[in-house]
C-alpha positions in Angstrom: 19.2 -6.7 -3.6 15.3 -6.6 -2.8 14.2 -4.9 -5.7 15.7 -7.3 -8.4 13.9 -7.5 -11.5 11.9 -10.8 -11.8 11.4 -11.8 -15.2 8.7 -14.5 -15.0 6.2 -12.0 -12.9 7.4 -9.3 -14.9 8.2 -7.5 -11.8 10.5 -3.9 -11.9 12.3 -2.8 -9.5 10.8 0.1 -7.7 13.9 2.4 -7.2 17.5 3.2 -8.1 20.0 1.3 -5.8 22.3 4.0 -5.7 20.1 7.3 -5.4 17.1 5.5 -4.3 15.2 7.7 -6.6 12.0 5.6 -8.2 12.4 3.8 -11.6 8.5 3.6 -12.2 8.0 4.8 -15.8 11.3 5.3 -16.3 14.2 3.2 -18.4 16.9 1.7 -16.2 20.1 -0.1 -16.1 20.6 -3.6 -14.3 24.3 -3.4 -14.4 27.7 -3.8 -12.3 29.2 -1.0 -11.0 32.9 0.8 -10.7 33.1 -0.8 -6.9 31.9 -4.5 -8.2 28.9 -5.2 -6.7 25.9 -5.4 -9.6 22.7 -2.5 -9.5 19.2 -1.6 -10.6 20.4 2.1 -11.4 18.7 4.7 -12.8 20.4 6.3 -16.0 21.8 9.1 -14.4 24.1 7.1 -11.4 24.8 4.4 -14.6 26.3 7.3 -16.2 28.2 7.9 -13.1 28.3 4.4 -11.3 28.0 2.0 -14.2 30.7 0.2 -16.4 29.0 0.3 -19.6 26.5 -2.0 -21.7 26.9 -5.2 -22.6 27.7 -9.2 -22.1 29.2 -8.3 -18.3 28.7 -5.2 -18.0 24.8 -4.6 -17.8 21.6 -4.2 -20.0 18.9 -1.2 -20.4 15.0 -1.5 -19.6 12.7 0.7 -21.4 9.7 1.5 -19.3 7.3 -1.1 -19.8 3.4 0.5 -20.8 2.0 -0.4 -17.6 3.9 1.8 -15.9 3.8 5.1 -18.5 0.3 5.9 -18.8 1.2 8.8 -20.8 2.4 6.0 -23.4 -0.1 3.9 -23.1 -2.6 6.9 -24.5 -0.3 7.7 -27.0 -0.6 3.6 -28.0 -3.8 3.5 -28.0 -4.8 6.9 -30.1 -2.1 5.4 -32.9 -4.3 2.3 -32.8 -7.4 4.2 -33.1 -6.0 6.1 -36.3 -4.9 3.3 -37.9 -8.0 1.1 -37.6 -9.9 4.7 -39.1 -7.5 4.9 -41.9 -8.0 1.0 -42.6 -11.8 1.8 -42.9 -11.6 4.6 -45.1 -9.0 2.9 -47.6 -11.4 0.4 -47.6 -14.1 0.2 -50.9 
């Protein structure tokens, strides 16, 4: 498959190998499917493609920051708050 994820580079795949929908931003399963051959899927064809979780059967990503601005934000406003309430506990 030529979107394999590469875990040294970090790299994601860029779309489901069954519906060819994109997996930017979005959690995923690397798994093996009911015909054999193993998939980057997204969860909806795992739920209809996929064999399950597990040692040989397949593993969930989460999306990854970098690729979920929305979460990213959400990160770095918790961070913000925290470091505030740090201060203000602070004599």
């Amino acid at each position: 498959m030529s979107n394999t994820v590469d875990e040294e580079s970090g790299m994601r795949p860029k779309q489901c190998d069954i519906c060819e929908c994109s997996l930017l931003g979005r959690a995923y399963v690397d798994g093996v499917t009911l015909l054999g051959p193993w998939a980057n899927m997204c969860l909806e064809c795992h739920r209809t493609c996929g064999c399950g979780l597990g040692t040989g059967f397949g593993q969930r990503y989460e999306p990854a920051l970098e690729f979920a601005p929305a979460a990213r934000r959400a990160k770095q406003i918790a961070q913000k708050g925290r470091r505030v309430s740090k201060k203000r506990a602070s004599p």
